[in-house]
PLY file of the C-alpha trace (Angstrom):
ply
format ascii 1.0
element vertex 514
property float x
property float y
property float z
element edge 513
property int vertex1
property int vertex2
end_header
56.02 49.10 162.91
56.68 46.43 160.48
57.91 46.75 156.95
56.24 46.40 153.95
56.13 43.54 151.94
55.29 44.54 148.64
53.40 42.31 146.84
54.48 42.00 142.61
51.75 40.31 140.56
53.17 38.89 137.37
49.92 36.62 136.66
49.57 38.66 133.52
52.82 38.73 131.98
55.12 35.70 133.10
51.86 33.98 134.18
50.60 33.92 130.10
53.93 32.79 128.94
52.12 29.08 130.00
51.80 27.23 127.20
47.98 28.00 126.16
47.61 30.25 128.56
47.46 33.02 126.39
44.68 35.61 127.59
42.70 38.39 125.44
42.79 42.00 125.72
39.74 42.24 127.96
40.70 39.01 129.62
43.63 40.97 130.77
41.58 43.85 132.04
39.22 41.50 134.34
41.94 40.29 136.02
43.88 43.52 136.29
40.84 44.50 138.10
40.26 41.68 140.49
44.10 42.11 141.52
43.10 45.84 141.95
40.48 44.69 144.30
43.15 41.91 145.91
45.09 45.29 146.55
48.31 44.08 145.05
51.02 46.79 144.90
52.48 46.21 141.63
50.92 44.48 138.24
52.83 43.70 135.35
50.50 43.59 132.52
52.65 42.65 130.14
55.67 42.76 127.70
54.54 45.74 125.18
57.59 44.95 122.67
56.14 41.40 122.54
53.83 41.74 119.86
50.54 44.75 118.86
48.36 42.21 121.05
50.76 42.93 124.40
51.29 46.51 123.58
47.47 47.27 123.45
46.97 44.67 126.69
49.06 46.81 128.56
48.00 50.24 127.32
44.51 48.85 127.98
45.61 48.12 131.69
47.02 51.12 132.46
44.02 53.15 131.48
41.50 51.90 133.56
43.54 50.75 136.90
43.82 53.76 139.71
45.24 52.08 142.87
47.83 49.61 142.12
51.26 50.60 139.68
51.10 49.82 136.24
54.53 47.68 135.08
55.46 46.96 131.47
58.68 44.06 130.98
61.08 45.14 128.52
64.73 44.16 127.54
68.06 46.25 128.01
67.08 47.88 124.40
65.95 51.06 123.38
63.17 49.90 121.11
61.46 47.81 124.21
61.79 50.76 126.12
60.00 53.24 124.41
57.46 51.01 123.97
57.11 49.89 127.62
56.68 53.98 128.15
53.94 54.59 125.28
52.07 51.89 126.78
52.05 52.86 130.27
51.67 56.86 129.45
47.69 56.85 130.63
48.42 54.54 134.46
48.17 56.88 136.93
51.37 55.01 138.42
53.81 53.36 136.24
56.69 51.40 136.48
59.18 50.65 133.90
60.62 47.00 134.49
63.90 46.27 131.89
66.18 43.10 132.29
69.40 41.48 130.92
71.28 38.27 131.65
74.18 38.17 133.81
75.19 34.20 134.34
78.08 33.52 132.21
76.32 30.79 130.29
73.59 33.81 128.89
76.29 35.97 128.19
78.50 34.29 126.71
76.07 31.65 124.71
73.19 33.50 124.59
73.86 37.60 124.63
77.60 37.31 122.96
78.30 39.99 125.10
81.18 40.64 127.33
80.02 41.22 131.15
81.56 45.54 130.34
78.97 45.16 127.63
76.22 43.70 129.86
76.60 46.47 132.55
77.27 49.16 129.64
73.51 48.18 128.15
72.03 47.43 131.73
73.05 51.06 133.04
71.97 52.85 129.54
68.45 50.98 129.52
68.04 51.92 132.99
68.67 55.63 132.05
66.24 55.95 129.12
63.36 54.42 131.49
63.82 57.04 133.49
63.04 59.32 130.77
59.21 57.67 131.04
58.64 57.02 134.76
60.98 57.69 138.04
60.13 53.84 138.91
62.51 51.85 137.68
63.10 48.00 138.13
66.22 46.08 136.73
66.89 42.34 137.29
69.44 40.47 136.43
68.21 37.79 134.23
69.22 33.97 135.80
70.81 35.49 138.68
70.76 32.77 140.77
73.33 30.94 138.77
75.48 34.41 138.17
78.83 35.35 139.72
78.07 37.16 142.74
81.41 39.29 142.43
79.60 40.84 139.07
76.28 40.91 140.67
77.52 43.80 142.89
78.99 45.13 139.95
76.07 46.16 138.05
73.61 45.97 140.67
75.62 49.30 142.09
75.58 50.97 138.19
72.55 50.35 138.01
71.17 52.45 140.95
73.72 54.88 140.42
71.54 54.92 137.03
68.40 55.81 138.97
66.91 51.75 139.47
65.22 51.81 142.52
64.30 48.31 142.55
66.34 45.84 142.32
64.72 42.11 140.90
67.01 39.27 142.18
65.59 35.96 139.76
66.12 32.28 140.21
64.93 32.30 136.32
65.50 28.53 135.85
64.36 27.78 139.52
67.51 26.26 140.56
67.92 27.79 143.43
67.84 26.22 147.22
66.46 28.15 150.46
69.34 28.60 152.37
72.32 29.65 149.38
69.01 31.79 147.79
68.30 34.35 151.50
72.44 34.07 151.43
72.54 35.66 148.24
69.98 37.99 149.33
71.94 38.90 152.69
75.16 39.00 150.90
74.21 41.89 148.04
72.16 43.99 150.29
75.24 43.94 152.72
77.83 44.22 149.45
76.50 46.76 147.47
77.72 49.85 148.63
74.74 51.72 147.71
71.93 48.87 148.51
70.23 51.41 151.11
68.95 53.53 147.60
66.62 50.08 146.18
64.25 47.85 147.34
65.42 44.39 146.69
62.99 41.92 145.00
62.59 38.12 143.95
61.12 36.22 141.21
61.59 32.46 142.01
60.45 29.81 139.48
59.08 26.16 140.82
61.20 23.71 139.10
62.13 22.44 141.84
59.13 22.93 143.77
60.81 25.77 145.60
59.66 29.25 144.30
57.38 29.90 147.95
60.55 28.53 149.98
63.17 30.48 147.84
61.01 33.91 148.13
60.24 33.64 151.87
64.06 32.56 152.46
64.48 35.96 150.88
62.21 37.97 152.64
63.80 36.72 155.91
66.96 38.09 154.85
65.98 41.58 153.74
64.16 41.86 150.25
61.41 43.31 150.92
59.64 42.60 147.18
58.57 39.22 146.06
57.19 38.74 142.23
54.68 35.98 142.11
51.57 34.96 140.06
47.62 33.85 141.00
47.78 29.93 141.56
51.55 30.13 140.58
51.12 30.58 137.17
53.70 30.50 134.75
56.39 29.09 132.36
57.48 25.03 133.01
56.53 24.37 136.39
55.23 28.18 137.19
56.23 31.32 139.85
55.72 31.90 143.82
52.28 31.70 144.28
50.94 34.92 145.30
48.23 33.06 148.11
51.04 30.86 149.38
53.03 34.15 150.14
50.74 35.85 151.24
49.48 33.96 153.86
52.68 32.40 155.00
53.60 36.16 155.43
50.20 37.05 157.58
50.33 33.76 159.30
53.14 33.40 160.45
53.69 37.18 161.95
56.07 35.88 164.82
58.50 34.24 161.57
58.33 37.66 159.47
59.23 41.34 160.54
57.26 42.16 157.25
52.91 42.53 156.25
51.42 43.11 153.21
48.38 45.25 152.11
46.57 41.97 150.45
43.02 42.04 151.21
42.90 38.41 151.68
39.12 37.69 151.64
39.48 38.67 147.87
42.11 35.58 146.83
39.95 33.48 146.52
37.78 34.89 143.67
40.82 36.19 141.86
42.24 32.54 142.22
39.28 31.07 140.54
38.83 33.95 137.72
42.24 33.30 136.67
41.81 29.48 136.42
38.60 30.32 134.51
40.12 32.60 131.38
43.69 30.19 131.70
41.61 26.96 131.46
44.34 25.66 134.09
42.24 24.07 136.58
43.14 24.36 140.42
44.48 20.89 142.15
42.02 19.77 145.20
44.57 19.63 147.53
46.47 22.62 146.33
47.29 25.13 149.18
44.90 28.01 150.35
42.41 27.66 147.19
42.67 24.10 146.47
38.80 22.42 147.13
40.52 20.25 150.01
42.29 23.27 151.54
40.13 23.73 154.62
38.52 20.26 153.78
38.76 17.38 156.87
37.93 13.86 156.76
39.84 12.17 159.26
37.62 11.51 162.34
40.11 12.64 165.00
40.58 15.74 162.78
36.99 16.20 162.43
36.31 15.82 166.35
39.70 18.49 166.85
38.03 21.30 165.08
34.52 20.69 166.11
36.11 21.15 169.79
38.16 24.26 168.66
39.05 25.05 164.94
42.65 26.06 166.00
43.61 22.44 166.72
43.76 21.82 163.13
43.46 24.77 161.47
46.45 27.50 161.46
44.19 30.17 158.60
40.41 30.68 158.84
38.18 29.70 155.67
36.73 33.03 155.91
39.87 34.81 155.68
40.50 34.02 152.15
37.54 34.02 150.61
36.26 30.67 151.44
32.75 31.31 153.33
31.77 34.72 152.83
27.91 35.36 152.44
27.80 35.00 149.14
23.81 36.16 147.35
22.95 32.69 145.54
20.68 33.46 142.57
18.20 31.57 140.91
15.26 31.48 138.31
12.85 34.20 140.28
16.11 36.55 140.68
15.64 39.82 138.71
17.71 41.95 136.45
19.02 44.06 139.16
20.17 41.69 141.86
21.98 39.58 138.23
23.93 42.92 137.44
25.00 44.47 140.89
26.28 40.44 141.52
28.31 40.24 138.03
29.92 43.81 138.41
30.90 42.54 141.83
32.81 39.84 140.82
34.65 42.50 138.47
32.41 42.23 134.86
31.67 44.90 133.13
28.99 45.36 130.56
29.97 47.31 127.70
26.12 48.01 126.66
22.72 47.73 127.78
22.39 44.67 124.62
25.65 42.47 126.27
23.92 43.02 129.54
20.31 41.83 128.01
22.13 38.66 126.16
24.25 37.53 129.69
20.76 37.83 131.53
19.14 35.85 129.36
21.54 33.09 129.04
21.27 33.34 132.85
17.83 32.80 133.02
18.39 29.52 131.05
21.03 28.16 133.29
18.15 28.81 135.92
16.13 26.66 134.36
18.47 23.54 134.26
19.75 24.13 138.18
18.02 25.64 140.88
20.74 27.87 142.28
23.00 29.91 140.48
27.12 30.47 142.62
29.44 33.03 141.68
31.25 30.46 139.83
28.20 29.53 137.39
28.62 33.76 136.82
32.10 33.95 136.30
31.27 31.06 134.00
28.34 32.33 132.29
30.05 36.28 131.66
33.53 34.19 130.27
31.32 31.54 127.74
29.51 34.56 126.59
33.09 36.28 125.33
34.18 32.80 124.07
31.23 32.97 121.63
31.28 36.58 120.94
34.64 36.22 119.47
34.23 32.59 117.91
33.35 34.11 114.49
34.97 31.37 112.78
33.35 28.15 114.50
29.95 28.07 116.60
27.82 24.67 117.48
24.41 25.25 116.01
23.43 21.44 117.28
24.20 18.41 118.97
22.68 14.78 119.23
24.10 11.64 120.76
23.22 8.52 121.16
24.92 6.11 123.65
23.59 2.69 124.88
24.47 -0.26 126.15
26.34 -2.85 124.24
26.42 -0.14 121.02
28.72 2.15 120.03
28.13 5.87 120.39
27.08 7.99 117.82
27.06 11.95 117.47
25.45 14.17 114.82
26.66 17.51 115.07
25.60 20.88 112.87
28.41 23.58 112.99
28.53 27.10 111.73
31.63 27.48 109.92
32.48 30.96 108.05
28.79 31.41 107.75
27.72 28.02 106.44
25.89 25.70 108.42
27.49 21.94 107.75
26.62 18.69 109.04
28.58 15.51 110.30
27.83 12.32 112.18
30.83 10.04 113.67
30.91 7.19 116.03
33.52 7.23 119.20
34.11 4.82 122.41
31.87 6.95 124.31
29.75 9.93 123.80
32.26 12.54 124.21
34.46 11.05 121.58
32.13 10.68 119.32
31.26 13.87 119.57
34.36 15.44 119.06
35.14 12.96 116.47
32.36 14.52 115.00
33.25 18.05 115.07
36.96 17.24 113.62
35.56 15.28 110.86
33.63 18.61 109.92
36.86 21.21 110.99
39.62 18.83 109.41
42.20 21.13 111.95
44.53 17.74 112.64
45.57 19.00 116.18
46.52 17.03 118.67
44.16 16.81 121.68
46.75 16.81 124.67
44.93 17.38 127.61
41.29 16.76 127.88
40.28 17.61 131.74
36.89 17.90 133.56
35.98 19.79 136.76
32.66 20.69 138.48
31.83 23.97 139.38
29.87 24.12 142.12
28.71 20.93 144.33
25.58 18.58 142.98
24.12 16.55 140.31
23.18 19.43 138.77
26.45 21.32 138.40
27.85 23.00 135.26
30.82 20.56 134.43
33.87 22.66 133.21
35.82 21.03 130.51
39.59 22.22 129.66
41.01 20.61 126.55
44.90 21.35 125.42
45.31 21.36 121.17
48.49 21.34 119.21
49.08 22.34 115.96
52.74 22.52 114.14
54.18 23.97 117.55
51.25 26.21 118.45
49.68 25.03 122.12
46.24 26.50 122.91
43.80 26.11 125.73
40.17 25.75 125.56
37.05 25.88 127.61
33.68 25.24 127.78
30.77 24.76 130.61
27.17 23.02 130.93
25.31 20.96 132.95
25.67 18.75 130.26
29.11 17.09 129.98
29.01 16.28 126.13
27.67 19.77 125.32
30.48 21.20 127.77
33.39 19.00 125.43
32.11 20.43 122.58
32.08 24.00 123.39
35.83 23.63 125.21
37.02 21.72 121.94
35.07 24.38 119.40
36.56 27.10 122.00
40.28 25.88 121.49
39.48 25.41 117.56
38.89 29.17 117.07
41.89 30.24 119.26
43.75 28.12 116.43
42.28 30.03 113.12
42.89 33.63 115.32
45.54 35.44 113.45
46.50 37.05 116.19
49.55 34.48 117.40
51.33 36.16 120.87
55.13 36.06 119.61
57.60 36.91 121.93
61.00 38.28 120.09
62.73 37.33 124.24
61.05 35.05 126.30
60.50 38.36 129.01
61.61 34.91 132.07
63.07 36.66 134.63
0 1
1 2
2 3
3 4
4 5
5 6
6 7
7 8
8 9
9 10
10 11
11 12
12 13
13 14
14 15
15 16
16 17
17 18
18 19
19 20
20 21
21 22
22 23
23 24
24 25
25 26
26 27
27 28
28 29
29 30
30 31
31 32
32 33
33 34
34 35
35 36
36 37
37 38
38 39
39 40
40 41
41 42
42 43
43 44
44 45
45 46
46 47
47 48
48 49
49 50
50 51
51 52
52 53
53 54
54 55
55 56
56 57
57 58
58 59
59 60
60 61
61 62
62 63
63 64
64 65
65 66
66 67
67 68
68 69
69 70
70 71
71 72
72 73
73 74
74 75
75 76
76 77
77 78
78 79
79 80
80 81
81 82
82 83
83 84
84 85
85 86
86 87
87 88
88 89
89 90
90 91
91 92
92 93
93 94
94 95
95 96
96 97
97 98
98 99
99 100
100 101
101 102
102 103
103 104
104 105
105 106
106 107
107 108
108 109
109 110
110 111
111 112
112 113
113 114
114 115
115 116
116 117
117 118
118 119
119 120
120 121
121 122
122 123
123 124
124 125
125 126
126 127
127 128
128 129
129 130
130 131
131 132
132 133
133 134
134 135
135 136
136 137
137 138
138 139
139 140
140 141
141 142
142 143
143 144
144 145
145 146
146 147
147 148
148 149
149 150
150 151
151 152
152 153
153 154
154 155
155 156
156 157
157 158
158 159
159 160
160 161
161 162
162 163
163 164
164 165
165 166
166 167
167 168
168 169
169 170
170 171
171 172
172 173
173 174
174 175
175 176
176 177
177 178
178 179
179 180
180 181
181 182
182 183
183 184
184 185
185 186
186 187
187 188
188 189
189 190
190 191
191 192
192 193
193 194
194 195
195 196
196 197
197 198
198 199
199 200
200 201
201 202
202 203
203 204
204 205
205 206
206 207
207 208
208 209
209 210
210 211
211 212
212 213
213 214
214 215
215 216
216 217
217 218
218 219
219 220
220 221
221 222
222 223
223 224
224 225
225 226
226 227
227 228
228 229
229 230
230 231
231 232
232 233
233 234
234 235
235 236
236 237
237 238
238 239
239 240
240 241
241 242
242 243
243 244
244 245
245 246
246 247
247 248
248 249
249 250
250 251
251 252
252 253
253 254
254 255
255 256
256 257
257 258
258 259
259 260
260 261
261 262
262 263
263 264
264 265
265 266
266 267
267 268
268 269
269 270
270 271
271 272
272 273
273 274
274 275
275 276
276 277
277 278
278 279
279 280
280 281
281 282
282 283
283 284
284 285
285 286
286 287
287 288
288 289
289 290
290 291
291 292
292 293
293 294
294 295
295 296
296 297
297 298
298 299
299 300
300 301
301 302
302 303
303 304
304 305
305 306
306 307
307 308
308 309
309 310
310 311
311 312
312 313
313 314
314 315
315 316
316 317
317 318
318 319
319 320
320 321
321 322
322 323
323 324
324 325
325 326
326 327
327 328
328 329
329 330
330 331
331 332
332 333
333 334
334 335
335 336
336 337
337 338
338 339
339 340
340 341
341 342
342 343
343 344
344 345
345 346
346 347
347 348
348 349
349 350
350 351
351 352
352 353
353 354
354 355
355 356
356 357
357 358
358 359
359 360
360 361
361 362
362 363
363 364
364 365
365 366
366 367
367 368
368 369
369 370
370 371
371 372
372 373
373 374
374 375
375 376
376 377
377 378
378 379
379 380
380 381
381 382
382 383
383 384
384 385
385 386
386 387
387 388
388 389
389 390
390 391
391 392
392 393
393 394
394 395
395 396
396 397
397 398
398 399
399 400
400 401
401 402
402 403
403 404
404 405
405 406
406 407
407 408
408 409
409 410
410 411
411 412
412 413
413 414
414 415
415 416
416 417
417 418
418 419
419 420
420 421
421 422
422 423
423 424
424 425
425 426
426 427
427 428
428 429
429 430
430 431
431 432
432 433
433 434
434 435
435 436
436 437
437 438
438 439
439 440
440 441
441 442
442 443
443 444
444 445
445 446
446 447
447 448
448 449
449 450
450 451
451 452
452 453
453 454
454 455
455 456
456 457
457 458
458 459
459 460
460 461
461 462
462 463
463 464
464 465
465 466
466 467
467 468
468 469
469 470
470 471
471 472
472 473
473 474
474 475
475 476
476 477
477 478
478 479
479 480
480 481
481 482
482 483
483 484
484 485
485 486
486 487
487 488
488 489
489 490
490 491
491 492
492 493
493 494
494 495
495 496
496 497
497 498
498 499
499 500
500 501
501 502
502 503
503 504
504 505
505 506
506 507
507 508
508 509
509 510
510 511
511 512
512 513
């Protein structure tokens, strides 16, 4: 029998700490749910100390998801703590997850502590988790640029307190494959009482080593690796759960290890979470990249069309790629729109949000004749952009773009209940339009990404526009969809406008970076 590899989702938690990645309450749920349906052992839904917004995220999580463990982040303090457990007291599992720094540089620069002090609060937060839940995680914030010598040290108080999991992090992601498994090897051989925990890692890509550091890992005995959807996250991002994953399943003669991922699932999860992120997947990135089962090369072409193996190491099908999928379209009925959108993890909270979704359907019908599980998860996610843009909505839109002139757009916005009016000229129709909406708004953000992707194949596809907006420090994401372009600008840039006016600003007292 082969050991378990279990599988640590941080999508929600380190995965938001993106810059404008931030992600609403129910936004939170959906994907807790589609990682449900992934199977993934562990989610961390959040850092409840953060902030009301987190607190309720998590609670929220932990009420409504059965088969995976519920895990809240929270510092080597009593106050994080007890909130972690108040959150997580409806999950039917839950898991307490509490950190502190142990690399001389936090200590000494960051913490003030003395490492007596640092083992002293990591034993005593341990402890009082235990109080809430019997599953306990500690890591050892930037451990992979700590003293060894002292990570045996507290990693041994630490179980002795009752941690029984034990989070080895490469926090800054400066860590290199074969010194990372050593570490691994070396504390699990070291630590007198190492037989008690599961060791885990939580590798960051900075060096565009996170997958490389983890597996190293997992070769060498943890048996635990923390990663995100699309690999998510702060600066350059985390593991990436597919890239683990599959490296783990394909590669069974490599790893004494399997995991309980229902593969055929990654996929959708992959492209929910780029949907509510607005962080678009890269064509050639692996597994769920556009490109990732893609071949152009003749000889490659000919290989596969003699025997797929001779090119191909994962099957398509396996992750999601080219399962029978029900395509919709203008005749399809009420019933077949629901069952479809509930399968791909929406929920309708009444009988009036499911009447408003169908009919917005049935006008997307109209404009293209068949309807993917992408225009859906589309569709359901536009539909909660509006219902929460209270402040801004686009009532209208003209433009007018021809040869030899210069654009011109004419846009009527609703703003705090009054209808206004503004015209503006741009070098191109998109410009102009948003030129136009900004002269109305007045918001002086930055525009720092703007980004456009199709979502399904054809002339007629919905275009998916992300745009990135700064304001005095703030960074927010926004998105928008249409099988117009323009109208698809406008709704990202009126999308990321209202995420600017929401009060509700995610502040995190810690960065929770482990």
């Amino acid at each position: 029998m082969k050991d378990k590899l279990i599988i640590f989702d941080t999508t929600l938690r380190d995965g938001e700490q993106s810059p404008g990645a931030s992600m609403t309450r129910d936004e939170k749920v959906r994907i807790a749910r589609a990682l449900e349906r992934l199977r993934v052992d562990i989610i961390e839904a959040g850092f409840p100390a953060a902030s009301p917004g987190d607190f309720e995220s998590v609670q929220a999580v932990a009420n409504v998801i059965k088969d995976s463990t519920v895990c809240g982040l929270a510092r080597a303090l009593d106050k994080d703590i007890d909130r972690a457990g108040e959150a997580l007291k409806g999950a039917k599992q839950s898991r307490i997850h509490t950190f502190i720094a142990t690399s001389p540089i936090h200590m000494q620069m960051k913490l003030q502590m003395t490492p007596e002090q640092v083992i002293e609060h990591a034993v005593r937060a341990v402890k009082r988790a235990r109080q809430y839940t019997d599953d306990v995680e500690f890591s050892p914030e930037d451990a992979g640029r700590s003293d060894e010598d002292f990570l045996c040290r507290i990693l041994e108080a630490v179980i002795n307190a009752g941690a029984r999991t034990l989070n080895i992090p490469d926090t800054v992601g400066y860590s290199v494959p074969q010194q990372f498994g050593a570490t691994i090897a070396n504390l699990i051989q070291r630590i007198p009482n190492a037989d008690k925990a599961i060791f885990s890692v939580h590798c960051h890509n900075d060096l565009g080593l996170a997958v490389a550091n983890s597996l190293a890992a997992v070769m060498n005995g943890a048996r635990q690796v923390e990663c995100t959807i699309n690999g998510l996250g702060e600066r350059a991002g985390n593991a990436s759960l597919e890239e683990i994953v599959m490296a783990v399943r394909t590669r069974h003669d490599v790893f004494d290890c399997q995991t309980r991922i229902d593969t055929r699932e990654i996929l959708t999860c992959s492209k929910l979470v780029s949907s509510i992120t607005g962080f678009p997947v890269q064509p050639n990135k692996a597994i769920v990249g556009a490109n990732a089962f893609a071949h152009e090369a003749g000889i490659h072409q000919d290989g596969v069309l003699k025997s797929r193996e001779t090119y191909e190491i994962m099957r398509a099908e396996d992750v999601g790629w080219s399962a029978n999928r029900m395509v919709l379209g203008k005749h399809s009925g009420r019933n077949a729109f629901k069952s479809r959108v509930i399968e791909l993890g929406f929920e309708f909270a009444s009988e009036a949000e499911l009447n408003d979704a169908f009919s917005r359907f049935k006008q997307l019908a109209d404009k293209k004749h068949e309807i993917f599980d992408e225009d859906l998860q589309m569709l359901i996610l536009e539909a909660g952009f509006e219902a929460e843009d209270e402040y801004i909505k686009l009532i209208a839109l003209k433009v007018c773009s021809e040869t030899g002139e210069i654009p011109n757009a004419k846009v009527t916005l609703r703003i705090n209940n009054q209808e206004l009016t503004g015209n503006a000229g741009g070098g191109g129709a998109v410009d102009a339009s948003l030129k136009a909406i900004e002269k109305l708004v007045m918001s002086n953000a930055v525009l720092e990404l703007y980004s456009v992707n199709n979502i399904t194949n054809g002339t007629d596809s919905q275009g998916e526009v992300t745009v990135r907006l700064e304001k005095a420090g703030r960074i927010v994401n926004g998105l928008g969809a249409d099988t117009d372009i323009v109208i698809a600008s406008a709704k990202a840039y009126i999308n990321a406008l209202n995420k600017l006016q929401s009060p509700d600003q995610r502040q995190h007292p810690q960065k929770g970076d482990v």
